[in-house]
N, C-alpha and C positions, 0 to 999 in steps of 0.2 A: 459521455462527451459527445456533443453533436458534431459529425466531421462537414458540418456546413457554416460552420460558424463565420462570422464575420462582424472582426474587429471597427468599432468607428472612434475613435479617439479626437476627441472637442471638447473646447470649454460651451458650457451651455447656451450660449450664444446662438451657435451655429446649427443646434437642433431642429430651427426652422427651415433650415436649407435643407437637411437630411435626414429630417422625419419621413418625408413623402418617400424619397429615395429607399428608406428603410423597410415601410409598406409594400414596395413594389419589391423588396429582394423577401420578405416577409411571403406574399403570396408564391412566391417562383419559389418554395423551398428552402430557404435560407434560413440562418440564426442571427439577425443585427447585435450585436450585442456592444450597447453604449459603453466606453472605459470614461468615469467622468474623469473632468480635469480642474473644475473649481465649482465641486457640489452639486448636488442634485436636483431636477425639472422633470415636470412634465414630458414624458416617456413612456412610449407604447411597447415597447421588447424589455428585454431585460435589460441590464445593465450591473456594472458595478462600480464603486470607487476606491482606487488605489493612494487618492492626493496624501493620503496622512501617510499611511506607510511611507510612500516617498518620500515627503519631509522630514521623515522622521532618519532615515537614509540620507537625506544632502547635509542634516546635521551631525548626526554620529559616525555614521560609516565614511572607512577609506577604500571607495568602489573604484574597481578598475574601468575606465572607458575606453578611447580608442586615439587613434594615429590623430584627427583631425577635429577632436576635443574642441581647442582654441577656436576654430573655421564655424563651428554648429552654433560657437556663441557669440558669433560678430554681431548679430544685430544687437544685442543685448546691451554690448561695450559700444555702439554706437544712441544709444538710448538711455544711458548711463551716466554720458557724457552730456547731453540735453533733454534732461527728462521734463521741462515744460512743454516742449514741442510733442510728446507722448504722452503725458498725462490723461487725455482724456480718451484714448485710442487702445494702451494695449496695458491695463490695468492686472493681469496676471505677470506681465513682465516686472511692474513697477513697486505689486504687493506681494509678489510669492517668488521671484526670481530676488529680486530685493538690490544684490550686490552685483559686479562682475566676480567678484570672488565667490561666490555663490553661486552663479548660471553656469559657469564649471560641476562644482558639486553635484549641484539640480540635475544637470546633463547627464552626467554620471549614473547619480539615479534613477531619471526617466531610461537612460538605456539600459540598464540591468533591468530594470522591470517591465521593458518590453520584448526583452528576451526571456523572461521570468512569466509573461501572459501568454505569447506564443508558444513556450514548453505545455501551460496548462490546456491551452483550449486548440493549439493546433489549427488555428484560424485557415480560411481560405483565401482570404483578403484583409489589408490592413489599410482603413481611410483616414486622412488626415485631413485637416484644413491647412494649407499653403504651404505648407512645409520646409520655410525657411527662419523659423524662428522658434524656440523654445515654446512648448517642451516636444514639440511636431519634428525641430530639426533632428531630435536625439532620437526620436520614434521610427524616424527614416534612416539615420544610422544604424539601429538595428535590425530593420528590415533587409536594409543592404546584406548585413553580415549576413545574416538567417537565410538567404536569396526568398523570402519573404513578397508576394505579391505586394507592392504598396501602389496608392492611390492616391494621387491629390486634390484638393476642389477648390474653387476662387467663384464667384460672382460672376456669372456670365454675362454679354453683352447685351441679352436679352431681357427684359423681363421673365419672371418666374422660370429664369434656366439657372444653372451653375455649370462652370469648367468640369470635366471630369478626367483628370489626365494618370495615363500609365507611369508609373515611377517618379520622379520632379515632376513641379510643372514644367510643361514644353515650351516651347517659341514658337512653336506654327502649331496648325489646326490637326493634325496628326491623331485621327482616333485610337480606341482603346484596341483596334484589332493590326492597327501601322498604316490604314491607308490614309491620305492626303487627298489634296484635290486636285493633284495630276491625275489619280486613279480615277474619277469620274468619265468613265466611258461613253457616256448620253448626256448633253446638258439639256433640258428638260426645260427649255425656253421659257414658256406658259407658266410653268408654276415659280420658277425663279422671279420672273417679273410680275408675279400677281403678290410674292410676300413682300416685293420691293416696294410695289403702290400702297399695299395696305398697312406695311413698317412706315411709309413716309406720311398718307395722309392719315393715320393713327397717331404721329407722334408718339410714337412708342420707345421714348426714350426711360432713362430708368431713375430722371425728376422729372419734380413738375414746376414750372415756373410760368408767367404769361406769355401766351400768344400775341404775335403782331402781323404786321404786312413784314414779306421781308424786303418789297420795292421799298417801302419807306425807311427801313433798318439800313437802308443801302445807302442812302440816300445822306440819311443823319450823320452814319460811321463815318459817308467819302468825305465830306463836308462838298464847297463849293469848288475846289480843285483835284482833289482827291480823284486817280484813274483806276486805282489795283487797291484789292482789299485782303490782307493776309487776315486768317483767323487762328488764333493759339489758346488753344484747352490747357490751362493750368492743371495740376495735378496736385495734390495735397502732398509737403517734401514728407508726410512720416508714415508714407505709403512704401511698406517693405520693397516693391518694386522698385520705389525710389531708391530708398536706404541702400537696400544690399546690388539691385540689378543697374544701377544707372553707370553707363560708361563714362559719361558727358558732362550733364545735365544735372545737380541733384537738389536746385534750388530753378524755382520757376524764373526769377532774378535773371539767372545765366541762359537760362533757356532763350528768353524776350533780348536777352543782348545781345544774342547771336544771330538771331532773326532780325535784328535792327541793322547788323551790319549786311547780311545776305540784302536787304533792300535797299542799301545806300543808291544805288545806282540806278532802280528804278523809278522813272519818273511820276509822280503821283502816288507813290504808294503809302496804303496806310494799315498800320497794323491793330486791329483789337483784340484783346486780353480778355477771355472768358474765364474770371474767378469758377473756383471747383464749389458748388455748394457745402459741400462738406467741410471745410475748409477752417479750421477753429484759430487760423491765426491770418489774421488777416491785412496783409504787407499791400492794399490798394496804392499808399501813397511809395511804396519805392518802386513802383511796376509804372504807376506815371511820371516820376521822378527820370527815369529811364526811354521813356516813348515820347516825353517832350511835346513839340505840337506835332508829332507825326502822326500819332495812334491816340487811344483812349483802352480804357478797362470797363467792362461793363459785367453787370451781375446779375442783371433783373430781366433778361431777356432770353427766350427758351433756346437751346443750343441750335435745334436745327433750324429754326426760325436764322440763327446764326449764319450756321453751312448754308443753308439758300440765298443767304445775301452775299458770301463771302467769294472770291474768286479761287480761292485756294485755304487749304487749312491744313494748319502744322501742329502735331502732337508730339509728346515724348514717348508712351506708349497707351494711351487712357481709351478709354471707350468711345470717346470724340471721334476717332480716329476708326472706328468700324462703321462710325451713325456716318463720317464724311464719305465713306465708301460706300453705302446704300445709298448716298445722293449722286452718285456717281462724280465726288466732286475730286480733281486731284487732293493727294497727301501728299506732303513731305517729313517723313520722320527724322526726328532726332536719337532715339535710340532704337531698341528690338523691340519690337511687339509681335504677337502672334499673328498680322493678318501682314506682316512683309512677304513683299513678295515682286519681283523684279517689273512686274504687270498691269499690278497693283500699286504700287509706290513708289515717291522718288525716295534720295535720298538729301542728306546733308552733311557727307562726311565732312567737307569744310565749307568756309564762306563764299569759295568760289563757287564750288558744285550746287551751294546752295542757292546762290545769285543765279548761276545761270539756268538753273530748272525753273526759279521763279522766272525768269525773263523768258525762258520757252513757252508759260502758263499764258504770260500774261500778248505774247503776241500770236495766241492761238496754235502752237505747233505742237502742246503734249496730249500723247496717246494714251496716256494713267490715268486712267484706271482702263483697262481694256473689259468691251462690255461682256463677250465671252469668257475671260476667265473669270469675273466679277461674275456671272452667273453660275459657273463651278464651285466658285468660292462659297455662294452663297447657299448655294444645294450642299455641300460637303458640312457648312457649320448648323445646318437646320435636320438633318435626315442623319448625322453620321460623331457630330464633332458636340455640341453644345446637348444638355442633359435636361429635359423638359420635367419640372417639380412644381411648378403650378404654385412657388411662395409666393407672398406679399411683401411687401420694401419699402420703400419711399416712394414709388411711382402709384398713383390712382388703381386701383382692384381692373379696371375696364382695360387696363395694356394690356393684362393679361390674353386678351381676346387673342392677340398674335399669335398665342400657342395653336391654333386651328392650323396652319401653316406645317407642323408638326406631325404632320400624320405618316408621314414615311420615318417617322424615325425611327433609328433602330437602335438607341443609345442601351436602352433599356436592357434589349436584346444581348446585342455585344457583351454589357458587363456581365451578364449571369453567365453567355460563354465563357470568359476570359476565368471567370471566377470557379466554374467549373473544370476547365481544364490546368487550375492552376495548382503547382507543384505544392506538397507541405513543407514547411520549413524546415531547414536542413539542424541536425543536433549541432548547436552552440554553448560552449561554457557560461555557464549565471552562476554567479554568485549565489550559492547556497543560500545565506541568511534571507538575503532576496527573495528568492525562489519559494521559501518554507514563509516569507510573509506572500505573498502572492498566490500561493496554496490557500492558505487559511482564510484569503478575502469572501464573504458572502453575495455571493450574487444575487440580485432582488430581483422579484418578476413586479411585472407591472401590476400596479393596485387594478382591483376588479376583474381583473380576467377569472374567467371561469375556471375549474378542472375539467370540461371537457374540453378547452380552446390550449388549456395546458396539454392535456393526450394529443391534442388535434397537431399539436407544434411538434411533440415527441416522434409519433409517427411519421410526417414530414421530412424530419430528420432523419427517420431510418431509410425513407425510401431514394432520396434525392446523394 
């Protein structure tokens, strides 16, 4: 047993995000070891798959789970209930979770046999992909019990980065070792502002759409009366964030209603509606059904081409909302996102608060984004917070350039400390039957490797 092992549990999807990642724990020592979750890819480490065993377990076996069973499967029974709206998005939920009467079972399942991998391999770390939805949420239940290192990852704000957060995801920028970006002791002027210029005149956002003037964008948006210009990042509603995290907000609908009353009373003002590319349903005519002649919807125009024309822009928690802040342009949030921050952002608990921050915006008096902590912020998410993997996405191969920006990080670093100094998992009851299926599984090494890259891995092992 290699006691450096580390667990990565993903549908094959997400490989491309955490191959690179795998490589880099690969040279520092480590064991990656894929648990697949819907068949088998292209893979450099070992790996194995448990999917049949556990099907075979959500169907025959009565597995014990745990206190908050129901909780691990809400998105599931929310998905359930309109499974057009996730059809084309979360296809393990739709084909192998199947029922809510079933994403019980499943759950079930998946947590006995990740208390059932951890008995065998004694992992150092256990990574998930977001880990609010089956079979990730039950994978995180059992790390909890096990006090189990666990790991989350989301799509970073960046090109070619991903989140990499200790235990849940977080709500702020909080790296994998606890510091924030109060802890930045030097802000480091020069370089804060050299990856501000080269994020903004790079357009290194994470689509691609065309470029324009943004005087003229400005221009079109206000029409010929028009004095304030609100910008609103749509969000795709079968974005887990949505689903399970939205206090408010869980249709873009509600979001633009709110914002239409917040601006009743400003003179001139006009709101547009930035559709989410991604977006597979697409509700243009009840988003202008609702803005009237005040605002418009547009979709063919690149966002920060947007933020540069816009006087203010308001997100629920989407990536709009980190690109408005490298424009230095106020936000006003609707829900949590990880770059809130009292300094950084306003707020909108109600229509009033939200009225009157736009009316501070719009008569020159707000101080949000403050440029020194925006330079904290922005050294804490490049050198400390965001996790450099050099993928390919949706955005042009050439964003990637921004990663040169990246050279103090130490993302890298941190996780091989955390992972090293991280406790084994504590002995937890598994279900036998389990257990003795999860023993039996074959681990496969990756095709082509040599037996000397096999010894080279063995020893690795012994020594780290």
């Amino acid at each position: 047993m290699n006691r450096n092992t580390v667990l990565l549990i993903c549908e094959k999807y997400y490989l491309r995000f955490y191959a690179p990642l795998a490589a880099r724990m690969a040279r520092a020592g480590f064991h990656p070891l894929w648990i697949a979750v819907n068949g088998s890819d292209r893979w450099d480490h070992d790996w194995i798959d448990p999917s049949a065993a556990i099907d075979s377990f959500a169907e025959t076996a009565d597995l014990p789970g745990w206190k908050d069973l129901d909780e691990c499967c809400r998105f599931e029974r929310l998905v359930f209930e309109q499974p057009d709206l996730f059809k084309s998005n979360y296809p393990y939920t739709l084909e192998v979770v199947r029922t809510s009467d079933r994403a019980r079972r499943l759950a079930a399942a998946w947590y006995q046999s990740t208390l059932a991998l951890m008995s065998r391999f004694r992992p150092r770390g256990v990574l998930v992909w977001n880990g609010r939805y089956l079979p990730y949420s039950a994978v995180s239940a059992a790390c909890e019990a096990a006090g189990q290192l666990l790991l989350t990852s989301e799509i970073g704000w960046i090109p070619g980065t991903i989140f990499l957060d200790r235990g849940g995801l977080s709500s702020d920028t909080t790296d994998l070792l606890g510091r924030t970006l109060e802890s930045m002791s030097e802000v480091e002027t020069r370089r804060a502002d050299a990856f501000l210029d080269d994020y903004k005149s790079s357009r290194a956002t994470m689509v691609a759409q065309p470029l324009m003037s943004p005087a003229e964008v400005r221009r079109r948006l206000l029409g010929a009366e028009g004095q304030f210009l609100l910008l609103y990042g749509c969000q795709v509603d079968w974005d887990t964030n949505v689903v399970i995290g939205a206090r408010r907000f869980r249709s873009n609908e509600a979001a633009v209603s709110f914002l239409m009353e917040c601006l009743s009373g400003i003179p001139g003002a006009r709101l547009v509606v930035k559709t989410h590319p991604l977006d597979s349903e697409k509700r243009e005519d009840a988003l202008r059904g609702i803005l009237g002649d005040r605002g418009t919807v547009v979709s063919d125009i690149h966002p920060h081409v947007l933020i540069e024309a816009a006087d203010c822009v308001s997100v629920r928690n989407s990536t709009l909302g980190f690109e408005a802040l490298c424009y230095g342009k106020p936000l006003l949030l609707l829900e949590q996102a990880k770059y809130k921050h009292k300094e950084l952002t306003l707020e909108a608990r109600s229509v009033a608060e939200g009225a009157a921050n736009l009316l501070s915006i719009q008569n020159h008096a707000c101080q949000v984004p403050d440029r020194t902590v925006l330079r904290q912020f922005i050294l804490q998410v490049i050198d400390r917070y965001l996790v450099p993997v050099r993928y390919r996405y949706f955005f042009e191969p050439d964003k990637l350039n921004i990663l040169s920006h990246f050279q103090g990080n130490r993302s890298h670093q941190d996780l091989e400390a955390v992972l090293r100094q991280a406790a084994p998992p504590s002995d937890v009851h598994v279900d036998q039957r389990v257990l003795d299926a999860i023993e039996r599984l074959e681990v496969h090494s990756p095709q082509g490797r040599s037996y000397l890259w096999q010894k080279f891995r063995k020893i690795m092992g012994r020594l780290f």
